[in-house]
PDB file of the backbone (N, CA, C, O) and the ligand in Angstrom, with CONECT records:
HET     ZN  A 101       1
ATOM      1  N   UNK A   1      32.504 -92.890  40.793  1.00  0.00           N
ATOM      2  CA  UNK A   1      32.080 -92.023  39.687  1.00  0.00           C
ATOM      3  C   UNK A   1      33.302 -91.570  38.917  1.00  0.00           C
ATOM      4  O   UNK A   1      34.324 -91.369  39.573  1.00  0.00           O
ATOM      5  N   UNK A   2      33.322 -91.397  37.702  1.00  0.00           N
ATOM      6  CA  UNK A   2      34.358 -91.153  36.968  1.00  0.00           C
ATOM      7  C   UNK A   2      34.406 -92.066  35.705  1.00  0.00           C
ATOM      8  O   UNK A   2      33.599 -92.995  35.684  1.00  0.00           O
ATOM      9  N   UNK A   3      35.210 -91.921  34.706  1.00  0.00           N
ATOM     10  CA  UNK A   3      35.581 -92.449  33.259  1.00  0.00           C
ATOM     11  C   UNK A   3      36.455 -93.302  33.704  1.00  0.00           C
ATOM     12  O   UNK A   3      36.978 -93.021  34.783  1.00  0.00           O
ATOM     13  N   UNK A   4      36.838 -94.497  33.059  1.00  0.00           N
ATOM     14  CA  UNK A   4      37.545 -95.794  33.171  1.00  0.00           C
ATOM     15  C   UNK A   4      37.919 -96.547  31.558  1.00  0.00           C
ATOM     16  O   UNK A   4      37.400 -96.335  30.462  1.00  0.00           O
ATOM     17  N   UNK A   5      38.845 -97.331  31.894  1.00  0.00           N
ATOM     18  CA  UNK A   5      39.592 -98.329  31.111  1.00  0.00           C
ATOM     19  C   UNK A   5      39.336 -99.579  31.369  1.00  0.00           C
ATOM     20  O   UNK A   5      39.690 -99.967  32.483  1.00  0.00           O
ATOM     21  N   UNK A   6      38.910-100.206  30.788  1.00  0.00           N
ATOM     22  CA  UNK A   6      38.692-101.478  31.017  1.00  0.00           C
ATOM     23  C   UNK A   6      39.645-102.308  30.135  1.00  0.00           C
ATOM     24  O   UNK A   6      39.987-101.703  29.118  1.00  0.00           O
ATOM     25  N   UNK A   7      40.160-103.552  30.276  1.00  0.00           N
ATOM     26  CA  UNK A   7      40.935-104.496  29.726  1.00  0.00           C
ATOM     27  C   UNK A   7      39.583-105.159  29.580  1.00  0.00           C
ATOM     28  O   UNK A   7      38.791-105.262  30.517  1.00  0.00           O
ATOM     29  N   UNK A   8      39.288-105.745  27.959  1.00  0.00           N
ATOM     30  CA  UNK A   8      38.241-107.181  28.215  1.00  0.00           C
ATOM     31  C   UNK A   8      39.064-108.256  28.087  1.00  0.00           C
ATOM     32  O   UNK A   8      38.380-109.272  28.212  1.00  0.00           O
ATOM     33  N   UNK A   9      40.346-108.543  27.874  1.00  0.00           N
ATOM     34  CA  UNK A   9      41.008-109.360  28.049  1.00  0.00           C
ATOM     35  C   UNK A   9      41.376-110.456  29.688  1.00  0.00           C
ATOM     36  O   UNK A   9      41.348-111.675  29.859  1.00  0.00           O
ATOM     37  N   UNK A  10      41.658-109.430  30.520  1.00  0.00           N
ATOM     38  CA  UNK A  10      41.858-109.730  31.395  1.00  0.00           C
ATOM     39  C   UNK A  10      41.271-109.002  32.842  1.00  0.00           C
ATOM     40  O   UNK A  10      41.694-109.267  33.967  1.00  0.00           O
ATOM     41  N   UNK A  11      40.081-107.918  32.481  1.00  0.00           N
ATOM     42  CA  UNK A  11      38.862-107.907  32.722  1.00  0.00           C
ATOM     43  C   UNK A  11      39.503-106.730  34.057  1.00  0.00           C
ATOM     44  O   UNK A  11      38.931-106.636  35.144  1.00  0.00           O
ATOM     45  N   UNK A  12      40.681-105.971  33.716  1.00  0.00           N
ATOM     46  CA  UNK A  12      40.910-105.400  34.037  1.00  0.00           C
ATOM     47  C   UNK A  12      40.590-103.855  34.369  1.00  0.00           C
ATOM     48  O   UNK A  12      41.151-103.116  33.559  1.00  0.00           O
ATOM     49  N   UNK A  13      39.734-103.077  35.476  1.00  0.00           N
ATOM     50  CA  UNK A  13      39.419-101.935  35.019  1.00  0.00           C
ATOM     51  C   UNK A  13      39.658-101.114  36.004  1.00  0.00           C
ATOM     52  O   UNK A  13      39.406-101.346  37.186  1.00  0.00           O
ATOM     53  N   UNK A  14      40.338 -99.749  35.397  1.00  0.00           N
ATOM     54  CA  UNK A  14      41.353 -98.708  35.711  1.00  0.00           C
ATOM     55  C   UNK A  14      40.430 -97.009  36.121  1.00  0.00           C
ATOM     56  O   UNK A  14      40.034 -96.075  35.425  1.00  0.00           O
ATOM     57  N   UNK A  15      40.412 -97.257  37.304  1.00  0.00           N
ATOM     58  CA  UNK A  15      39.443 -95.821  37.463  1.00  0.00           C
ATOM     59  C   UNK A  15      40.207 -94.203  36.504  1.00  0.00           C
ATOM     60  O   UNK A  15      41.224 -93.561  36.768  1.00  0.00           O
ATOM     61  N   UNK A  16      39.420 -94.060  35.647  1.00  0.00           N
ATOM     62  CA  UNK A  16      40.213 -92.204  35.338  1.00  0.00           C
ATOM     63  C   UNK A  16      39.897 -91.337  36.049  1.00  0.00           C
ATOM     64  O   UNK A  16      40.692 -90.397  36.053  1.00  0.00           O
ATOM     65  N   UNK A  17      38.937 -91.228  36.760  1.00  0.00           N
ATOM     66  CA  UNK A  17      38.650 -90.107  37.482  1.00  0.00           C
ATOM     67  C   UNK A  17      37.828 -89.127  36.601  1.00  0.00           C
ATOM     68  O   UNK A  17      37.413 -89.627  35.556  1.00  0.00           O
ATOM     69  N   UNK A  18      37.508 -87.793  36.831  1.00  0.00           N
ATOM     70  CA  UNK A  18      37.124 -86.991  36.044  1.00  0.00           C
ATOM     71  C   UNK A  18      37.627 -86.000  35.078  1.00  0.00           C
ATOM     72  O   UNK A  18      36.999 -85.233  34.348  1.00  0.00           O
ATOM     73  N   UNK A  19      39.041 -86.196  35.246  1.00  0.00           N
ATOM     74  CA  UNK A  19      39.658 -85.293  34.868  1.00  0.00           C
ATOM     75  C   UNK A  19      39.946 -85.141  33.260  1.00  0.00           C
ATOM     76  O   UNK A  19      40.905 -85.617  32.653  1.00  0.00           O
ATOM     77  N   UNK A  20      38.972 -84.428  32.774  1.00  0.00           N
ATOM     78  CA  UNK A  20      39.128 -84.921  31.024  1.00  0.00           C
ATOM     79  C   UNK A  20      40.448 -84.153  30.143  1.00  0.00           C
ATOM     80  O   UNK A  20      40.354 -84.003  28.925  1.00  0.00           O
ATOM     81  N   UNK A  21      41.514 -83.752  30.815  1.00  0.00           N
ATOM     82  CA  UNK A  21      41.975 -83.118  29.961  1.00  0.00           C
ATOM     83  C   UNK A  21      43.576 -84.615  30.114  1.00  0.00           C
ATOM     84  O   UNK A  21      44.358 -84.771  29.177  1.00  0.00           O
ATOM     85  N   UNK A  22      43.674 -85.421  31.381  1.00  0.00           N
ATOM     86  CA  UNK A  22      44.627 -86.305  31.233  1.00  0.00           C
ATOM     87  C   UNK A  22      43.996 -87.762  31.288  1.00  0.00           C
ATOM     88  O   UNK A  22      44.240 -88.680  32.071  1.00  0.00           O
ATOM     89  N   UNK A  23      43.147 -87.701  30.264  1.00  0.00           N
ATOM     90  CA  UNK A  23      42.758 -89.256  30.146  1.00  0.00           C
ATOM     91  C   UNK A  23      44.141 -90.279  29.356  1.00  0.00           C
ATOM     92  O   UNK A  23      44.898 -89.863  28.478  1.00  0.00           O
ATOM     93  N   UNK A  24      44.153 -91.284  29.806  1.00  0.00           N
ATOM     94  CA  UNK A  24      45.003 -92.297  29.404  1.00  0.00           C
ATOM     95  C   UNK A  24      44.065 -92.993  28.615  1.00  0.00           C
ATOM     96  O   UNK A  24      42.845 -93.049  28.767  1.00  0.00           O
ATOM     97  N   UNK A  25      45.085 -93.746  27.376  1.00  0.00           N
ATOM     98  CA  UNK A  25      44.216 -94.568  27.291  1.00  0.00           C
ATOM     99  C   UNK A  25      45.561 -95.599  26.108  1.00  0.00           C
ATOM    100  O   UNK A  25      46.586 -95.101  25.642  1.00  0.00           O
ATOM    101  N   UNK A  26      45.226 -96.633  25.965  1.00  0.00           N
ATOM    102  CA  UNK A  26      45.886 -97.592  25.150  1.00  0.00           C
ATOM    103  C   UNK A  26      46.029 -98.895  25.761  1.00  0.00           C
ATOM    104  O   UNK A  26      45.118 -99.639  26.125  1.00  0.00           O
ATOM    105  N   UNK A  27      47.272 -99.085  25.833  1.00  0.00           N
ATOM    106  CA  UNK A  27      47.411-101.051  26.231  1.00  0.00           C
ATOM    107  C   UNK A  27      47.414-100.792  27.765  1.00  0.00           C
ATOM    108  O   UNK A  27      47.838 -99.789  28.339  1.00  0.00           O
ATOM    109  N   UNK A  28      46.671-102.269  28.490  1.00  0.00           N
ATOM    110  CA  UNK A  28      46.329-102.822  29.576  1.00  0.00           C
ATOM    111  C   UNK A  28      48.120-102.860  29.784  1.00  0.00           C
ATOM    112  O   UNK A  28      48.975-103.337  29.038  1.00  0.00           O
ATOM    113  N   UNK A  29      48.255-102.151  31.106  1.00  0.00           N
ATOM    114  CA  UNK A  29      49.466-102.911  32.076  1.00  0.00           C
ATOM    115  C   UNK A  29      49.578-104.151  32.291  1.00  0.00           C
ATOM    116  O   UNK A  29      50.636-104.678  32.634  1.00  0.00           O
ATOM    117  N   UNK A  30      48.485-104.762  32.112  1.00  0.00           N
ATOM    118  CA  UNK A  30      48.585-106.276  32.546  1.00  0.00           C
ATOM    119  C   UNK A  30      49.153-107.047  31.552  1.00  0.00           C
ATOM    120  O   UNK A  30      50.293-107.510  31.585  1.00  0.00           O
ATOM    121  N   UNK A  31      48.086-107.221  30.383  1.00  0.00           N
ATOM    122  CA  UNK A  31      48.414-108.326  29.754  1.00  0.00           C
ATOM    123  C   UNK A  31      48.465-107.220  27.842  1.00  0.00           C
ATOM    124  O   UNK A  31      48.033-107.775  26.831  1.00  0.00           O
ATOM    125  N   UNK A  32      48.897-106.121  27.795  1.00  0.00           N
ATOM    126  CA  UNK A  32      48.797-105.421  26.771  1.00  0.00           C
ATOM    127  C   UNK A  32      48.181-105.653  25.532  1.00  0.00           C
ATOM    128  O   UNK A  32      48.594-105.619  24.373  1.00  0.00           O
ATOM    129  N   UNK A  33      46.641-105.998  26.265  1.00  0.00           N
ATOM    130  CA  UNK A  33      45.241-105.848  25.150  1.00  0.00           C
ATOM    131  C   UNK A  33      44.908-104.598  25.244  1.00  0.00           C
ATOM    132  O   UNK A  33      45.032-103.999  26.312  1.00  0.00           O
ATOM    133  N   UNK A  34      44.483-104.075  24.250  1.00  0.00           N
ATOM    134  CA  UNK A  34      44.360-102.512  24.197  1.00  0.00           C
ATOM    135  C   UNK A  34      42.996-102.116  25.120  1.00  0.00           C
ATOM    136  O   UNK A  34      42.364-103.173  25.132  1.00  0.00           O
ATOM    137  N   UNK A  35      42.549-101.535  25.574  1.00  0.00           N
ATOM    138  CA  UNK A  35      42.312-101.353  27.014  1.00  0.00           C
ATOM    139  C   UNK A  35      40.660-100.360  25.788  1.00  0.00           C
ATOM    140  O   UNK A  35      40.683 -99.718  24.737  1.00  0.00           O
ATOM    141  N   UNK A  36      39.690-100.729  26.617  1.00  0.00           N
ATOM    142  CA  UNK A  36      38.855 -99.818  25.853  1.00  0.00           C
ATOM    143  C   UNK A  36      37.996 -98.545  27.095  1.00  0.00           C
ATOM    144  O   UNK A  36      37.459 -98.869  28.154  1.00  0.00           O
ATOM    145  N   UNK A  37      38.075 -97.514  26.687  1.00  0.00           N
ATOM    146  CA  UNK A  37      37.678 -96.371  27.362  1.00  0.00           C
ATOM    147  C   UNK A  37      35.899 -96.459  27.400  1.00  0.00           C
ATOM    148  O   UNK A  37      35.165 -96.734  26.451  1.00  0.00           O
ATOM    149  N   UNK A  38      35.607 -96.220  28.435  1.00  0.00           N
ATOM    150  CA  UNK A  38      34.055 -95.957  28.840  1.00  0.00           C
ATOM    151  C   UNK A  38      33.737 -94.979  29.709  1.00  0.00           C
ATOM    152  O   UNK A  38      34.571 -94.355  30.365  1.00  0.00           O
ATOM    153  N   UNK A  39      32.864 -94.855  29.737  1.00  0.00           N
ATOM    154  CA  UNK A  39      32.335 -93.279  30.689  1.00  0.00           C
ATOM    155  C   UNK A  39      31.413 -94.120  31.984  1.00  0.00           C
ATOM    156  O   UNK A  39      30.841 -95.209  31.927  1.00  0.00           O
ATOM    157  N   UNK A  40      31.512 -93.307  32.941  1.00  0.00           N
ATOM    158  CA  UNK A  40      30.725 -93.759  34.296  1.00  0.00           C
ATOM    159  C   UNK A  40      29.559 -94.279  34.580  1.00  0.00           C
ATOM    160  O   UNK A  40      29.238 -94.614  35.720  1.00  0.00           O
ATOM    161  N   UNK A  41      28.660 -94.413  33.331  1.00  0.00           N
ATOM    162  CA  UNK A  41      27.614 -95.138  32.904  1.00  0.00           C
ATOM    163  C   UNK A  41      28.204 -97.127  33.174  1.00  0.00           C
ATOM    164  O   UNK A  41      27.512 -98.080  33.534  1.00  0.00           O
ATOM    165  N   UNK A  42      29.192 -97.095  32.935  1.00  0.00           N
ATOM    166  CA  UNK A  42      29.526 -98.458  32.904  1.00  0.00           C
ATOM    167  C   UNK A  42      29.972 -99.058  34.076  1.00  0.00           C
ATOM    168  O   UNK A  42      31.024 -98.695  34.603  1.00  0.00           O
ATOM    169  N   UNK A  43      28.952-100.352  34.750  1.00  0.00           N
ATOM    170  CA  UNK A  43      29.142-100.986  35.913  1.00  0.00           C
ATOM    171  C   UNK A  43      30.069-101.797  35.613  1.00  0.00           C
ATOM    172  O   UNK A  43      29.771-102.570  34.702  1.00  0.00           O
ATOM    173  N   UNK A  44      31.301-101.929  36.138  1.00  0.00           N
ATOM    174  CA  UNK A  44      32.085-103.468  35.922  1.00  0.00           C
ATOM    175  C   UNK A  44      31.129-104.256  36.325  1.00  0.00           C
ATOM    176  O   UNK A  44      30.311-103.862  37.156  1.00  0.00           O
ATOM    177  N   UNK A  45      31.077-105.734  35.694  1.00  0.00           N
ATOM    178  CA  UNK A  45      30.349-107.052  36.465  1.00  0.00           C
ATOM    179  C   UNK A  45      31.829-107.429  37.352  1.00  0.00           C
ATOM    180  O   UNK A  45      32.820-106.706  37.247  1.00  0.00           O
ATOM    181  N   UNK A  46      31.808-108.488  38.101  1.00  0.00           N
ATOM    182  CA  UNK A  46      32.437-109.103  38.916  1.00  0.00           C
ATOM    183  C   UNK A  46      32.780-109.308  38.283  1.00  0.00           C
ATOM    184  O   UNK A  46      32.212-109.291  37.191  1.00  0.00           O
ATOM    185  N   UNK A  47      34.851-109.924  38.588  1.00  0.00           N
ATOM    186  CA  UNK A  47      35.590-110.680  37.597  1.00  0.00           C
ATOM    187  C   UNK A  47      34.739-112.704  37.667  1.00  0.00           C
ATOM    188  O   UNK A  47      34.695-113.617  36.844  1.00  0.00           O
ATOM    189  N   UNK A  48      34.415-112.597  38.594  1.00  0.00           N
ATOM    190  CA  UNK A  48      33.587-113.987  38.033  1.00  0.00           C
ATOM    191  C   UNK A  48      32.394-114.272  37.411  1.00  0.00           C
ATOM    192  O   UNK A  48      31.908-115.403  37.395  1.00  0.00           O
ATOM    193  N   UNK A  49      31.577-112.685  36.571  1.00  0.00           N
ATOM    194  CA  UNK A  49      30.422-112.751  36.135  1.00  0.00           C
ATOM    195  C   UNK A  49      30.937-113.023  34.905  1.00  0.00           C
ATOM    196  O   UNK A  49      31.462-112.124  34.248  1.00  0.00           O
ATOM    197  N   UNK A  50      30.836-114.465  34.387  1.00  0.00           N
ATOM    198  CA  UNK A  50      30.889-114.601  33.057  1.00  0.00           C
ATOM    199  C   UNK A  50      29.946-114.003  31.981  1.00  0.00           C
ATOM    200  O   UNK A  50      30.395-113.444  30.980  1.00  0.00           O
ATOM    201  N   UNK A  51      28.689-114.137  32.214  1.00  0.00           N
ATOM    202  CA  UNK A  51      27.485-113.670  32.008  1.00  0.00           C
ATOM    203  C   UNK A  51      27.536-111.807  31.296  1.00  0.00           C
ATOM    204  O   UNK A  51      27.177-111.274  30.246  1.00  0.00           O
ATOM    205  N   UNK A  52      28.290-111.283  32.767  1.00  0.00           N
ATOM    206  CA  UNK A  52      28.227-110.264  32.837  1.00  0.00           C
ATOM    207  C   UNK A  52      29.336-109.189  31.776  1.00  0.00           C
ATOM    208  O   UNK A  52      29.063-108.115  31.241  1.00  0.00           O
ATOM    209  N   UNK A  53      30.916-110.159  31.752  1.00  0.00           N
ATOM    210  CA  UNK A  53      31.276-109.974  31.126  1.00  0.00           C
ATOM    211  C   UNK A  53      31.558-109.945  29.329  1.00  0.00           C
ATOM    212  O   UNK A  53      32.073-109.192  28.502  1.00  0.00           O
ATOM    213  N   UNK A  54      30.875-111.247  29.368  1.00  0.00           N
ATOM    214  CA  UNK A  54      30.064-111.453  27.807  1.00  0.00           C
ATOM    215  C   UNK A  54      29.396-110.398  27.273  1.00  0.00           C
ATOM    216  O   UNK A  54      29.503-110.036  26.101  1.00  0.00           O
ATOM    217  N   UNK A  55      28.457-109.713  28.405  1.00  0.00           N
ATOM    218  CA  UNK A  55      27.671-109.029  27.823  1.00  0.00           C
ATOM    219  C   UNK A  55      28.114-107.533  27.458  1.00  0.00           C
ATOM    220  O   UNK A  55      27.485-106.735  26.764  1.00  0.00           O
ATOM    221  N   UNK A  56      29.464-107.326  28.151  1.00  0.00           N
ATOM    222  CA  UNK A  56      30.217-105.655  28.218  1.00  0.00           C
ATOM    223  C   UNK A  56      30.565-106.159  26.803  1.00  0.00           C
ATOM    224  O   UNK A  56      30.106-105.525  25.853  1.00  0.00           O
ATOM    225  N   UNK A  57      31.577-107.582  26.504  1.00  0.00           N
ATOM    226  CA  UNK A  57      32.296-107.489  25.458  1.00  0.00           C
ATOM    227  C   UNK A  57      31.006-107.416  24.134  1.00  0.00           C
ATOM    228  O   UNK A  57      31.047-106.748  23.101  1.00  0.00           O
ATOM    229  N   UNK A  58      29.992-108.285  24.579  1.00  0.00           N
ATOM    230  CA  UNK A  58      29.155-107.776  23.294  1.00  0.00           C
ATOM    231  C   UNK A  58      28.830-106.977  22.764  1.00  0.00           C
ATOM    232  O   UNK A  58      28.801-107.029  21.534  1.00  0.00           O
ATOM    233  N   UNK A  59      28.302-105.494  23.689  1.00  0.00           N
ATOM    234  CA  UNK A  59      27.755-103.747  23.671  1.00  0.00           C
ATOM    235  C   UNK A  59      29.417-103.696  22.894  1.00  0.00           C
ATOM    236  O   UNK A  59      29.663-103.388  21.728  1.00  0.00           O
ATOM    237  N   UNK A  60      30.196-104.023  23.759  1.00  0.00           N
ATOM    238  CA  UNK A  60      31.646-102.701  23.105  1.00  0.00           C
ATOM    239  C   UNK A  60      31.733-103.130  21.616  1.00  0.00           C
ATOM    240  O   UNK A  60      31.833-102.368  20.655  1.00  0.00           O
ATOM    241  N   UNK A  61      31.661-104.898  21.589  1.00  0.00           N
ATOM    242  CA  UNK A  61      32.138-105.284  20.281  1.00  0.00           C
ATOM    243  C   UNK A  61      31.370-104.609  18.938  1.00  0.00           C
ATOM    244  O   UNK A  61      31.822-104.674  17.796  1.00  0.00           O
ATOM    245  N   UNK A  62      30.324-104.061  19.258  1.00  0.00           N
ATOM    246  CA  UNK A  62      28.922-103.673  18.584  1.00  0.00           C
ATOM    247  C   UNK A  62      28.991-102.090  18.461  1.00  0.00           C
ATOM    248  O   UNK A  62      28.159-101.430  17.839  1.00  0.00           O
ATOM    249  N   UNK A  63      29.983-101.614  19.069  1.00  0.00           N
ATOM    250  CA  UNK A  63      30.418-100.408  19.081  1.00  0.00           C
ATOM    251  C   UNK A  63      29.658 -99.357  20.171  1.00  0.00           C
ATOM    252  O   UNK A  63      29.442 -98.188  19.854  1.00  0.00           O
ATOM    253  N   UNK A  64      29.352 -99.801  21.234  1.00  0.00           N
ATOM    254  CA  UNK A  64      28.088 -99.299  22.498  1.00  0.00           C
ATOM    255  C   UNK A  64      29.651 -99.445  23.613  1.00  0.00           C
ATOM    256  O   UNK A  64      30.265-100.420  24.047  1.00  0.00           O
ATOM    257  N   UNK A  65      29.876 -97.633  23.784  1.00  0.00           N
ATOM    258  CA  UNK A  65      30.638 -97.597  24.728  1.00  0.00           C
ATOM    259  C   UNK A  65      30.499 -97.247  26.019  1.00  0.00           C
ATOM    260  O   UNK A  65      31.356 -96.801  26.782  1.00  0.00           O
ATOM    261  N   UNK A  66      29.137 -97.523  26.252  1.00  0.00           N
ATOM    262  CA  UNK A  66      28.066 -96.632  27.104  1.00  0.00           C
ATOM    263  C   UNK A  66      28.113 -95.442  26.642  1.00  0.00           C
ATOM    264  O   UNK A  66      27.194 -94.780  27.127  1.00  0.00           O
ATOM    265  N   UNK A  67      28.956 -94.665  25.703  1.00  0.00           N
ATOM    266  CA  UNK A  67      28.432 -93.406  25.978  1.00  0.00           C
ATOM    267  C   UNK A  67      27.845 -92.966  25.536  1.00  0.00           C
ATOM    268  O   UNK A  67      27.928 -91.744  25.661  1.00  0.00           O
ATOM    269  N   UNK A  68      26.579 -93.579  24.508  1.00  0.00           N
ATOM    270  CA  UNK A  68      25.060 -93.263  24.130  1.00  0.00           C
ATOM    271  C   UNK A  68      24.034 -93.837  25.136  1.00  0.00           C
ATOM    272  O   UNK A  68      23.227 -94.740  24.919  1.00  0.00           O
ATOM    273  N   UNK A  69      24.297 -92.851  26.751  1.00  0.00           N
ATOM    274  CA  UNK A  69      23.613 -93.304  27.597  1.00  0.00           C
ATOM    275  C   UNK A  69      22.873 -91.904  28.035  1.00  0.00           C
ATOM    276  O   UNK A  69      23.593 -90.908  27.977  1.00  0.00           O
ATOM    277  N   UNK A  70      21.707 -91.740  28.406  1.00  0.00           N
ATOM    278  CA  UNK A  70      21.670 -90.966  28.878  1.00  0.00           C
ATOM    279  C   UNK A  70      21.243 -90.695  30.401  1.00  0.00           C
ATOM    280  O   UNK A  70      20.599 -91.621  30.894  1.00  0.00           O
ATOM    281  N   UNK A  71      21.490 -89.567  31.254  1.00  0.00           N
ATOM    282  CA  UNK A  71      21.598 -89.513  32.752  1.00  0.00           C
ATOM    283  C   UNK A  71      19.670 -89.582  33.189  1.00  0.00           C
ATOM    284  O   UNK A  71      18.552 -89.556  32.675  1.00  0.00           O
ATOM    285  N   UNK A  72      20.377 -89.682  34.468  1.00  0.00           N
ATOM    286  CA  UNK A  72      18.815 -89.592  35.425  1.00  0.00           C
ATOM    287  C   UNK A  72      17.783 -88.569  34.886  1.00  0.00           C
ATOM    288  O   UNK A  72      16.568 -88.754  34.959  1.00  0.00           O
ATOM    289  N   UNK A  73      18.634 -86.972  34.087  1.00  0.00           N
ATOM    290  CA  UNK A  73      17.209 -86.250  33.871  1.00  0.00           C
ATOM    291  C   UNK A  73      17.035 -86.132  32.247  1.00  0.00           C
ATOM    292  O   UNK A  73      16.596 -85.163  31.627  1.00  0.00           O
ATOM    293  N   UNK A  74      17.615 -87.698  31.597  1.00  0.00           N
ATOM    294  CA  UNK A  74      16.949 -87.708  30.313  1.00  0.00           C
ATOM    295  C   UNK A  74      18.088 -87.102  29.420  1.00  0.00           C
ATOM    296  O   UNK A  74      17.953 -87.293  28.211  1.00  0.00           O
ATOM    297  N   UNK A  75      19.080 -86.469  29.793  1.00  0.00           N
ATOM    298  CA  UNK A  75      20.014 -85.792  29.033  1.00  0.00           C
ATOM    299  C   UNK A  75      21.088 -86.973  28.673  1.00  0.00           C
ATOM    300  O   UNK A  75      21.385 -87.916  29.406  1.00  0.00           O
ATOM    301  N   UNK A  76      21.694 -86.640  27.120  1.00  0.00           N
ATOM    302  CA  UNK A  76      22.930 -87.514  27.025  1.00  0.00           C
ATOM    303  C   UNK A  76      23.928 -87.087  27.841  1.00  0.00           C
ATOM    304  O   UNK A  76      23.761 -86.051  28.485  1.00  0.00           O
ATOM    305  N   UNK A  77      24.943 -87.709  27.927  1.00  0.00           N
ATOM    306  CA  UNK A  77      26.282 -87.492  28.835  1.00  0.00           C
ATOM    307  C   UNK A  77      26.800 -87.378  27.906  1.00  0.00           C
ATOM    308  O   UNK A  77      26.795 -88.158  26.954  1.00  0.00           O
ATOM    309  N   UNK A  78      27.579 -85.948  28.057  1.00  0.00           N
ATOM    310  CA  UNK A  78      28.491 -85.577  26.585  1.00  0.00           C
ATOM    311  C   UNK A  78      29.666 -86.349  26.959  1.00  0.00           C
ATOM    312  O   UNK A  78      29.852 -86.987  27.995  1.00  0.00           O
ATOM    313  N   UNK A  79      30.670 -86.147  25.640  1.00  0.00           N
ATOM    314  CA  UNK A  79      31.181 -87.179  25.988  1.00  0.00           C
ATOM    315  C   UNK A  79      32.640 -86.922  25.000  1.00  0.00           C
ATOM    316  O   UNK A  79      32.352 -86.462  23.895  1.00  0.00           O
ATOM    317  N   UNK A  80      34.068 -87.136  25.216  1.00  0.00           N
ATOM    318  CA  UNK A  80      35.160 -86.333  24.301  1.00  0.00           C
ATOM    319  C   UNK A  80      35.210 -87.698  23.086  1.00  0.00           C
ATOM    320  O   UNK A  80      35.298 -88.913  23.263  1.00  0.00           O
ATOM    321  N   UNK A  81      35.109 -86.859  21.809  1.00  0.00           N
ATOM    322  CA  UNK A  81      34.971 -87.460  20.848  1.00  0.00           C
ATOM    323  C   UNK A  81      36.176 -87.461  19.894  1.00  0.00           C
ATOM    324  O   UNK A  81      36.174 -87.188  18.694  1.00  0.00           O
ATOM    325  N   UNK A  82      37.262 -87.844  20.719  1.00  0.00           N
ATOM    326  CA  UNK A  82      38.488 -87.979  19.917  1.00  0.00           C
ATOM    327  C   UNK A  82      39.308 -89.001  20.553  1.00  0.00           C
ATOM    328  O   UNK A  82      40.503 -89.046  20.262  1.00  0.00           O
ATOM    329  N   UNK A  83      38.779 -89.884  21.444  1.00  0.00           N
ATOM    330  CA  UNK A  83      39.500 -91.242  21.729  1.00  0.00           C
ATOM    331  C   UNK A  83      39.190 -92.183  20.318  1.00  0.00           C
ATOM    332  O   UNK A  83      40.085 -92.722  19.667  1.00  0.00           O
ATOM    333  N   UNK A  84      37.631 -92.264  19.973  1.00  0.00           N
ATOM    334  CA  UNK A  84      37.515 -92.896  19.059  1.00  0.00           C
ATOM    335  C   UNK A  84      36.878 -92.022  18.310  1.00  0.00           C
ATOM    336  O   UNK A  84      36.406 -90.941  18.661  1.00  0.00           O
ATOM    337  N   UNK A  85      36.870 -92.820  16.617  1.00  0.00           N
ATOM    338  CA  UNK A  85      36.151 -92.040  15.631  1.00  0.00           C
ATOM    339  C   UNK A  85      34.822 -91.911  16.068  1.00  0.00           C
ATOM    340  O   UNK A  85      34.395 -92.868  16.715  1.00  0.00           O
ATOM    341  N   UNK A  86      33.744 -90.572  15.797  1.00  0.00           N
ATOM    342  CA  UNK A  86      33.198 -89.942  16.186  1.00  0.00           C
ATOM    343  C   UNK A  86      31.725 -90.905  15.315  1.00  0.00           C
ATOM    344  O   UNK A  86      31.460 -90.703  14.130  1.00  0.00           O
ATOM    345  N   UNK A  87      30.989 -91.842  16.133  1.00  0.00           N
ATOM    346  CA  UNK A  87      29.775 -91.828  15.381  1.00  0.00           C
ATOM    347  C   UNK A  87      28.595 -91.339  14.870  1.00  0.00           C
ATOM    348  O   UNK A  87      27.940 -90.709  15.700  1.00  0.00           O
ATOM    349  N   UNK A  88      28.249 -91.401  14.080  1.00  0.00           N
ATOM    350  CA  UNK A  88      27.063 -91.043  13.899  1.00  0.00           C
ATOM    351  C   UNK A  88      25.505 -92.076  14.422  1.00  0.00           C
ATOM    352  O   UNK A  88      25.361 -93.297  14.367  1.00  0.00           O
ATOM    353  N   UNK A  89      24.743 -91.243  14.802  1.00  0.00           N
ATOM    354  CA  UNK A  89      23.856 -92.573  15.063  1.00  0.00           C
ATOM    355  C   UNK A  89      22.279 -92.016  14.836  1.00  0.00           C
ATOM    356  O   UNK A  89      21.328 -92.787  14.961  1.00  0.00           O
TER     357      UNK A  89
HETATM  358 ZN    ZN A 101      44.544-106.795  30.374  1.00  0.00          ZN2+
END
């Protein structure tokens, strides 16, 4: 449980923990593709789910960072709106 970084490059993903006031976020250690931030809504697939990974890069590419998800009792998961520009939806 916790917020994460994912590399879709190299499918890399970086637990944050909960702690919202020292989130990281920018280029992958690995292979320095800029690393995209998601909230705990988001299952990694296996690094061999091609399938699976297609389908993260499609939601993110589309601008779906999971965090227009909402929890078990129907509520959105708020969510800090200054990693990225703030959508409207
Ligand atoms: Zn990477």
């Amino acid at each position: 449980m916790g917020y994460k970084n994912v590399c879709l490059n190299c499918k890399r993903v970086e637990n944050l923990g909960t702690d919202h006031e020292n989130f990281r976020t920018g280029k992958c250690p690995e292979c320095s593709h800029e690393m995209t931030f998601v909230n705990h809504k988001f299952r990694p697939p296996k690094k061999n789910d091609k399938k699976g990974w297609e389908l993260v890069k499609f939601l993110i590419s589309n601008g779906f960072n999971f965090q227009h998800v909402s929890d078990e009792n129907g509520m959105y998961v708020t969510y800090p709106q200054n990693i990225e520009e703030p959508r409207n939806s």
